[in-house]
N, C-alpha and C positions, 0 to 999 in steps of 0.2 A: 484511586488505588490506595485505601487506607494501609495502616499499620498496621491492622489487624489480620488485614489480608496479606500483607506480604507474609506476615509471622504464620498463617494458617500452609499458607505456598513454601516457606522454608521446613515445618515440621512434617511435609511431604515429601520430602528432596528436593525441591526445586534448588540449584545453585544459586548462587548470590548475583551470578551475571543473566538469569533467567534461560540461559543456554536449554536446559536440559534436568532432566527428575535422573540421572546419575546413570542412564542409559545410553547416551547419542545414537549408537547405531542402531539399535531392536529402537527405538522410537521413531529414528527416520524411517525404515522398513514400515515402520504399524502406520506412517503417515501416507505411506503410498499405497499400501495394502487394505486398509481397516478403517475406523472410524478412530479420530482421536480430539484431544480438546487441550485449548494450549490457554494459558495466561498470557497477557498480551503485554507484559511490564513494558518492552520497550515500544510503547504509543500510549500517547495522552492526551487531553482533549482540551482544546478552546471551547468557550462559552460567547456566544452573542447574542443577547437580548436589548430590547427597547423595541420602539417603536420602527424606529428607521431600520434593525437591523436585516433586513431582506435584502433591500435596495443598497447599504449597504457594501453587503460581500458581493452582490450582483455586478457593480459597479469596479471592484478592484478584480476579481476572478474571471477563469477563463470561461466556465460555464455558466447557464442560467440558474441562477439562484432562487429567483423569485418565483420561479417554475416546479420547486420544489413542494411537495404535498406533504402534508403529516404521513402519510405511510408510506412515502418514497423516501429515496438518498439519490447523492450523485457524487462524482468524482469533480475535481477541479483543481485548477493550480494557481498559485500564483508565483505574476510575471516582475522581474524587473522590466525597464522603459524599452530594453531591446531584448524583449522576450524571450527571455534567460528565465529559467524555472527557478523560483526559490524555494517551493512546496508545494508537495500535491497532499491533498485533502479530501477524506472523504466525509460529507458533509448530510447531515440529516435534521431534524425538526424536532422538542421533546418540548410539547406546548406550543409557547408563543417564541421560544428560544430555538436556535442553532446550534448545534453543537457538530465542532470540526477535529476528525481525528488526524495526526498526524507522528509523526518520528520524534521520542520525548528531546532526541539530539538538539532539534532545532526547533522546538515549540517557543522558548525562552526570544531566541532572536525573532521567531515570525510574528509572536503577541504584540513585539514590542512593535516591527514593522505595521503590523496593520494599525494599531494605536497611535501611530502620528498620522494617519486619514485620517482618525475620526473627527478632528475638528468640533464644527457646532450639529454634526448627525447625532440623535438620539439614539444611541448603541454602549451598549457599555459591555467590554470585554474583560474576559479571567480565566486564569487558569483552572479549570474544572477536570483536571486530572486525578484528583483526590477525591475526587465527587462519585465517581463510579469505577467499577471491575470492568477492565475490557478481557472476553473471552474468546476464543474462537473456536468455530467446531467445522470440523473438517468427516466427510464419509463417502465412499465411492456410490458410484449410480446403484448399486445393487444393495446397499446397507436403505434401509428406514428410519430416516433423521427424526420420525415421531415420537420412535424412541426417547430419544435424548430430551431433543428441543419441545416436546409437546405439539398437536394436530397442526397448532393457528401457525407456528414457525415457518414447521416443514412446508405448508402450503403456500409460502411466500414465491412472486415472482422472483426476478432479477432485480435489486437495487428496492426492494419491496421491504415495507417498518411494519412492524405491528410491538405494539404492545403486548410483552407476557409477563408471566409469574416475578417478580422482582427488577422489571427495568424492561429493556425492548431489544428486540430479535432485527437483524438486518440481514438480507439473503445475499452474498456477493457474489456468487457465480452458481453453477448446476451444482457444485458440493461442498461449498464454505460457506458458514453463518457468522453472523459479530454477533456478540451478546453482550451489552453495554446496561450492567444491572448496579442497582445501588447497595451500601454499606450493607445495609440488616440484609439484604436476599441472598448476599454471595455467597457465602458459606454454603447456605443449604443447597443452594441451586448447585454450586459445586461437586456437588457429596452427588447429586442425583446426576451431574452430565459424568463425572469422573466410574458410576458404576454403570455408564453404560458405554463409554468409550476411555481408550488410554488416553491419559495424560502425558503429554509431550511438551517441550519447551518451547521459546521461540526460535531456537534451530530448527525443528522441524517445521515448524507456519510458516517460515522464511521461504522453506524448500516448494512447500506449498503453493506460493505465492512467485516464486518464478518457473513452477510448473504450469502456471496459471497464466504466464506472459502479464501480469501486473506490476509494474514497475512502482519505483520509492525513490524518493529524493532526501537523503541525508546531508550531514555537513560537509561532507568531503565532493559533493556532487552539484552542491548548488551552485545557478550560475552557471552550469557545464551544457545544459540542453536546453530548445526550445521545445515545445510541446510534441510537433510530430517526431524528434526525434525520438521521442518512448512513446510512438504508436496510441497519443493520446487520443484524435480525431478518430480513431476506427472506434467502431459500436461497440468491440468486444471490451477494448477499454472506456472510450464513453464519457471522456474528460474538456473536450471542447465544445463550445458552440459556437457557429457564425453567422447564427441571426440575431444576437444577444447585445448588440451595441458595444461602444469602446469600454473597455478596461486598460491599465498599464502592459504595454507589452500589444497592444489589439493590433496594430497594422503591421508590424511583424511578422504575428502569428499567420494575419490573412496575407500575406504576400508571399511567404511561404507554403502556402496553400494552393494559390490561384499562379504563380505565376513561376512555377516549373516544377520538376519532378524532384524530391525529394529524394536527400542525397543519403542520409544516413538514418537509418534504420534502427529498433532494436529487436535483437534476437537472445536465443537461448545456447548454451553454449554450455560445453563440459571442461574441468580441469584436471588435473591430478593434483594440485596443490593449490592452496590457498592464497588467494589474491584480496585486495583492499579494494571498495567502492571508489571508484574515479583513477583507478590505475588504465596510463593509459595502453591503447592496443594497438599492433602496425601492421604493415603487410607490404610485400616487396613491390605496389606498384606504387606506395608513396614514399617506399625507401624511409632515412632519418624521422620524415615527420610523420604525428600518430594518424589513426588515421578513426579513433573513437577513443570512447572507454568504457569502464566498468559500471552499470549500474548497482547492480546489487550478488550478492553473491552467497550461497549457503553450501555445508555440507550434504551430501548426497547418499540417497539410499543403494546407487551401484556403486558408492565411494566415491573417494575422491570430493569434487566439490561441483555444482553447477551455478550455475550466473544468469545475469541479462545483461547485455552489452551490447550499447551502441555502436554503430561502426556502419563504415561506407558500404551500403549495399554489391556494388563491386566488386568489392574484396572478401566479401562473403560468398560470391560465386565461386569464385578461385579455390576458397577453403585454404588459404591462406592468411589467417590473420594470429597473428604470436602478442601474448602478453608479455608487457613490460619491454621489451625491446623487438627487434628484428628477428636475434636469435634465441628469444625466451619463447616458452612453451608455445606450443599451438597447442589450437582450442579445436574442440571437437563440435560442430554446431547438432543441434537436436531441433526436434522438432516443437513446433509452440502449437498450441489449440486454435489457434485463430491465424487465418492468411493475411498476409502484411503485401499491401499492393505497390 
């Protein structure tokens, strides 16, 4: 994310905090309605090249790395030793390199964390957040993303790379693209996704992306979950594997796996006012202690705000679960795209 481009994104309106082009609400609306295309300011990208770097992120991550193909991505996380999320990641191929997006929040502390593995592995990492524009295009099943994105994009699977015009298309669900282009392409590639869909901020892609039931781990959140507690093992999100050998955190994660039902959950959930990531949530059958939290949270196009928050499946039967205390708001649950077993 050069200079140039952030200067290009401010003499558009983009705000300074990447929120919003000076609309919030008609942008969330167009986000649910329409086809739109967001600047991604808040995510940035590690770099991992050399020789060993497969094996690796294969080796400290939750998913298979090594598994990964030039025109695939996948999701993945990393664990502290008691499989505690520090970061999820979505990870894809650009050559002989890796390159892992994550929340610019915690990029700083995760480069550094994965940089004391490296040891004597032939891997050398960097921040390559300056390297490229991340974009995102979002369109309902009924819009033609060829529009926008060009034939080769749109015909992308799920989690499916190709190479286009200025950098490379990523498909992340039935109607969100990544678009991860370099310095000289952004501009124009801009000019052509911006006249064919609105322009919206990362308030809108937030909203997007918990309509999506895909979860994020920022600073306020790490540490707080282990993988199935954000629904990473189900295909819809697609962030574990357990045929993949140990990584930090590995028998944790399989124990919790194999060896009972899974207690806490995330779901989707409506506010009227605005809550912080990792706020936590209760409900009267755990009384004083919480009984989840907040993963992530944006404003909403029926108002108000929607979230994902984890929290004991139990108490989501009830419909009983209040943020921030016993007697702070209750949460409206909604429905998510994907069934949560």
């Amino acid at each position: 994310m050069t200079q140039d481009w952030i200067s290009l994104l401010a003499t558009q309106g983009l705000a300074p905090d990447g929120s919003s082009f000076g609309a919030a609400a008609d942008e969330l609306v167009a986000a649910r309605d329409g086809a739109v295309v967001a600047p991604l300011t808040d995510l940035g990208l590690i770099r991992a090249s050399g020789v060993d770097a497969a094996g690796f992120l294969h080796n400290l991550l939750t998913n298979d790395i090594n598994g990964i193909t030039p025109d695939g991505a996948r999701f993945a996380g990393l664990c502290t030793a008691k499989g505690r999320l520090l970061a999820l990641l979505l990870i894809w191929r650009e050559g002989d390199d890796f390159l892992l997006m994550l929340p610019r929040d915690i990029l700083p502390a995760i480069l550094k964390k994965l940089s004391m593995y490296v040891l004597r592995s032939k891997v050398k990492l960097s921040d390559a957040t300056q390297e490229r524009a991340l974009i995102g295009y979002s369109a309902p099943l009924a819009v033609t993303p060829a529009t926008a994105l060009g034939q080769t994009a749109a015909n992308l699977t799920r989690f499916g790379v190709a190479a286009v015009e200025g950098g490379q298309a990523l498909r992340l669900d039935d109607t969100r693209w990544l678009l991860a282009l370099n310095a000289v392409a952004t501009g124009s590639r801009w000019s052509q996704l911006a006249s064919a869909a609105r322009p919206v901020g990362v308030a809108a892609w937030q909203w997007l992306e918990i309509a999506a039931g895909q979860p994020r781990v920022v600073a306020a959140t790490q540490e707080a979950f282990v993988p199935q507690m954000l629904n990473m093992e189900l295909s819809a999100v697609a962030g574990v594997s357990f045929s993949k050998g140990c990584y930090p955190g590995q028998e944790i994660v399989a124990r919790t796996q194999y060896l009972g039902k899974i207690k806490r959950r995330t779901y989707r959930a409506r506010l009227t006012t605005a809550v912080a990531a990792g706020a936590h949530v209760y409900a009267p059958e755990t009384g004083d202690q919480h009984c989840g939290a907040v993963v992530s949270v944006a404003p909403s196009p029926a108002g108000g705000f929607e979230c994902l928050v984890c929290v004991q499946s139990g108490a989501v039967k009830t419909g009983e679960v209040h943020v921030g205390a016993l007697a702070g708001e209750r949460m409206e649950f909604l429905p998510l795209p994907y069934e949560i077993a």
